[in-house]
N, C-alpha and C positions, 0 to 999 in steps of 0.2 A: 214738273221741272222745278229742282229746289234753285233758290235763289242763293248766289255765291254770296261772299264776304262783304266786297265791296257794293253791291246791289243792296244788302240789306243796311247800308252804314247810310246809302243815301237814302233809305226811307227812314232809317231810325234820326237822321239829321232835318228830315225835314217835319217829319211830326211832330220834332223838338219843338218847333216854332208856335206848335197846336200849346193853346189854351187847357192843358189839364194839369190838373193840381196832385191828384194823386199818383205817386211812382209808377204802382201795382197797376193801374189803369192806365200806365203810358205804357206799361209792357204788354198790356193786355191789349191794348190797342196795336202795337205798333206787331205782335203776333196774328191780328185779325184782318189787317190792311195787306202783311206779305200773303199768308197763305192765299187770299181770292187776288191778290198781283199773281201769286203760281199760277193759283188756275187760270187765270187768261191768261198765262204764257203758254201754256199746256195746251188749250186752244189753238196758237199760234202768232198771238201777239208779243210784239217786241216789250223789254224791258221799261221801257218809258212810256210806251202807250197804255202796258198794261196797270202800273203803277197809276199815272196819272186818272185811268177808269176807277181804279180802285178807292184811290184815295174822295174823287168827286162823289163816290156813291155814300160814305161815309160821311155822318153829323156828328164830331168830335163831344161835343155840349151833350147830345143825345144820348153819345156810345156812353159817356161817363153818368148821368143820371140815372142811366137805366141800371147800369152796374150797381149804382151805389144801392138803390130802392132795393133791386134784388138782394147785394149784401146787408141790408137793415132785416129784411124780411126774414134772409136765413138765420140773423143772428138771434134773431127776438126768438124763430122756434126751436134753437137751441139753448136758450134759456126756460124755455118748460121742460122741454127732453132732456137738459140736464136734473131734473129733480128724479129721477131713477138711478143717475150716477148714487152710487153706497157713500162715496168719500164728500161729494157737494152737500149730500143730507145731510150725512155726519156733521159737517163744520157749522151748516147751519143751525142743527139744533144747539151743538156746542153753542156758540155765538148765541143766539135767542134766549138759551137758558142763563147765558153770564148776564147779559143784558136786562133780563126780567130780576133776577137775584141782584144786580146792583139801584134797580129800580126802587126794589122792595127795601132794601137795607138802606138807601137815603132817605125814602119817603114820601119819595116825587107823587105828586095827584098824577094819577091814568093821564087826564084830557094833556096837561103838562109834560107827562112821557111821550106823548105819541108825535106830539110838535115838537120835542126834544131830537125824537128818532128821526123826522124827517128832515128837520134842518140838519143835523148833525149826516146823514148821508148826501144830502144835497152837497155841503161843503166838501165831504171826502172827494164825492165825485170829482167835483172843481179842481181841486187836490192833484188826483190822479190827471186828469187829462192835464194842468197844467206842467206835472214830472213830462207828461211823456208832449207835450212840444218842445221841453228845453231836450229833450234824446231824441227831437226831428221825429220823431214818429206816429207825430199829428199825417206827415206826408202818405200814411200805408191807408189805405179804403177800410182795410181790417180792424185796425188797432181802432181806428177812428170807430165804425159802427158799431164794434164790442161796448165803450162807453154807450155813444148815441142808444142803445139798443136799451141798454140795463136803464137811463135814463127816461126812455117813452113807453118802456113797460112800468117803472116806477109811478110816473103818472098815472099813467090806466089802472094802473091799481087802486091808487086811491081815488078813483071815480067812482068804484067797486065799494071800498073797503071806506064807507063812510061813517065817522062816528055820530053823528045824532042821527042818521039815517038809522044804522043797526039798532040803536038805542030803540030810536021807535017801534023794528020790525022785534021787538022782545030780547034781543042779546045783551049780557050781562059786560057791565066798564069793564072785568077783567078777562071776559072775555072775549070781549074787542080790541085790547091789548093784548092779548097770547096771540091773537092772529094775524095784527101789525107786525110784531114783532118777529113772527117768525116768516112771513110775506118779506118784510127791510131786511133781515137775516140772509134769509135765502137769495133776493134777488143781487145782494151786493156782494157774497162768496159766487156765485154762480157769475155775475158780473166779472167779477177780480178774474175767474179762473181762465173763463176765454179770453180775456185779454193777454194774459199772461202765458196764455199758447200761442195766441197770434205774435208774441214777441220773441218766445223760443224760435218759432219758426222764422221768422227774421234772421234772426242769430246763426241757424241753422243751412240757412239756403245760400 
């Protein structure tokens, strides 16, 4: 039994009152509470009783963390699946190789480069997430884990990608540097790129 107009205005007015912060996850909720209200209608249960079951079975707090963990998770494995994209590679080497050539023609010491790169993305990051709360679009679960994402892969990375560690295990400063470089490259085009789908898609819907 689908639920009319005014049946779903008084569930979307009262969910209103729920505790969630993300839009995406009020709609995503407020589509997961009518459909199992149908099915106990479909059952036989009235409007209000069925509602009211429905809504008691649900932990708002819950429904939204669980969402979010899964959106980080998907997002993080689309930033490795995106380095098979042609066009992500592409920009990252672009980017890697201006970055290592401007490296080279100022002078900078490697150990100095590579703290260069990381503060210097650290800030973009800040950067970008700070554009996109003044354009409200901290509010989307998406836009948000796209950063979040590019950010706790950046970490993990360099728990990996250690310079006196490599040093020891025989890798060459410039070659611990081609590999930062093109690791900070790649993860902040591949970063940029899904966010900047998850905001067409905004725009779009």
């Amino acid at each position: 039994m689908k639920l009319n107009h005014e049946q779903l205005e008084i569930i979307r007015l009262e969910l209103s009152k729920v505790k969630i912060y993300y839009t995406d996850i009020q709609d995503e909720l407020l589509d997961h509470v009518a459909s199992e209200t149908e099915q106990l209608m479909q059952e036989g249960m009235g409007f209000n009783r069925a509602f009211a079951q429905a809504a008691r079975s649900m932990n708002p707090e819950k429904f939204q963390m669980d969402v979010l963990i899964t959106t980080h998770l998907t997002k993080m494995k689309s930033i490795f699946k995106s380095f098979m994209e042609p066009m992500i590679l592409i920009k990252s080497l672009l980017l890697a190789t201006l970055i290592m050539l401007s490296v080279k023609g100022i002078g900078l010491e490697i150990p100095f480069a590579i703290k260069w790169m990381k503060i210097s993305f650290i800030v973009l990051i800040t950067l970008l997430i700070i554009l996109s709360f003044r354009k409200k679009l901290l509010k989307n679960s998406n836009v948000v884990s796209s950063w979040n994402s590019s950010w706790l892969v950046f970490w993990l990375m360099f728990l990996v990608i250690d310079f006196d560690l490599l040093l020891k295990l025989g890798f060459t400063a410039q070659t611990i540097f081609a590999i930062t470089t093109l690791c900070i490259s790649f993860l902040f085009v591949s970063g940029s790129t899904m966010t900047i789908r998850e905001i067409q898609k905004l725009k779009t819907a």
